[in-house]
C-alpha positions as CSV (number, residue, x, y, z in Angstrom):
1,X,105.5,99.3,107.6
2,X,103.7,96.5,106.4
3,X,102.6,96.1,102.5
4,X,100.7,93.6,100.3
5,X,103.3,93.2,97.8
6,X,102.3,90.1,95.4
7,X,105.5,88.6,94.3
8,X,106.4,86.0,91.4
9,X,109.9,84.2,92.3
10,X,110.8,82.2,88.9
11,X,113.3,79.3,89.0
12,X,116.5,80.2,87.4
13,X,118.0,77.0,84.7
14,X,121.7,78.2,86.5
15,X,120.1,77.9,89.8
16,X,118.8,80.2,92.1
17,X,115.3,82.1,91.9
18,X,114.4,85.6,90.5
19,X,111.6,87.4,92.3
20,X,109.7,89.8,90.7
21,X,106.1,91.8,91.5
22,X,103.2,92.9,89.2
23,X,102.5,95.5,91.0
24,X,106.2,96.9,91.2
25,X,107.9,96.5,88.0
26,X,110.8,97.9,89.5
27,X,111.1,95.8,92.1
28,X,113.7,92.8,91.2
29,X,116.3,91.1,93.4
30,X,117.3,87.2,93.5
31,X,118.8,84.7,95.7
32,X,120.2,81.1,95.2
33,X,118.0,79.5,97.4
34,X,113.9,80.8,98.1
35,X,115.1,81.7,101.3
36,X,117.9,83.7,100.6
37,X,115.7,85.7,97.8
38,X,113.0,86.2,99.8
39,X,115.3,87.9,102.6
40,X,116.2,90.1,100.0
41,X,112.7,91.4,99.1
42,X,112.8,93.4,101.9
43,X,116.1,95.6,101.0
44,X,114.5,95.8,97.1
45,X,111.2,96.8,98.8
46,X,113.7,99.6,100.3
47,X,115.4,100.4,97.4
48,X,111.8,100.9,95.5
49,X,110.3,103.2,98.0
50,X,113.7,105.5,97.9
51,X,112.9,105.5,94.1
52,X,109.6,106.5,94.5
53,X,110.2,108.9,97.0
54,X,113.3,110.9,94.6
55,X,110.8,111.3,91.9
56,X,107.2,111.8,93.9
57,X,105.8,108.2,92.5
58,X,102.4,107.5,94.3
59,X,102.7,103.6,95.0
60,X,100.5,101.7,93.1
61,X,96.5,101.6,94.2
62,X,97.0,97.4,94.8
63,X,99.5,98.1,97.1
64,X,98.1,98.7,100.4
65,X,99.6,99.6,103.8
66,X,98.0,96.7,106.7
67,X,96.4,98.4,109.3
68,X,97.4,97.4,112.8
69,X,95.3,94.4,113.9
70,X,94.2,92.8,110.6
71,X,94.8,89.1,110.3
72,X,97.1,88.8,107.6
73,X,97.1,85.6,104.9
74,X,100.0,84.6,103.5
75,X,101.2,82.3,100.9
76,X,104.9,80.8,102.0
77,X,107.6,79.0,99.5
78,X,108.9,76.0,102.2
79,X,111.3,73.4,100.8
80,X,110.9,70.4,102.2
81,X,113.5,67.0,101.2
């Protein structure tokens, strides 16, 4: 399933990046480089809905599924030299 999940990835001062979402305080994961902790958003996405799920936690109203079809706009972290 596809979600709109805003995320915040904050730079780390040992390295790496922290990702975080306003609208899913319990979602948190991290990576050493934005393309490593973005990959992992997905299996803390997971890990959220699993949460929610245990203890019948309506997802936030922000948070909506995309129906089939809709153009989708994204904002991308690219690293360039």
């Amino acid at each position: 399933m596809l979600y709109r999940v805003p995320l915040i990835f904050t730079p780390q001062p040992e390295g790496g990046y922290t990702v975080t979402s306003p609208l899913l305080p319990e979602l948190i994961t991290e990576g050493d480089t934005l393309e490593e902790a973005n990959a992992n958003v997905a299996d803390a996405l997971a890990a959220v809905a699993e949460l929610y799920a245990e203890f019948g936690k309506a997802w936030p109203a922000g948070l909506r599924l995309l129906p089939t079809g809709e153009v989708i706009c994204s904002e991308s972290l690219v690293g360039c030299p």
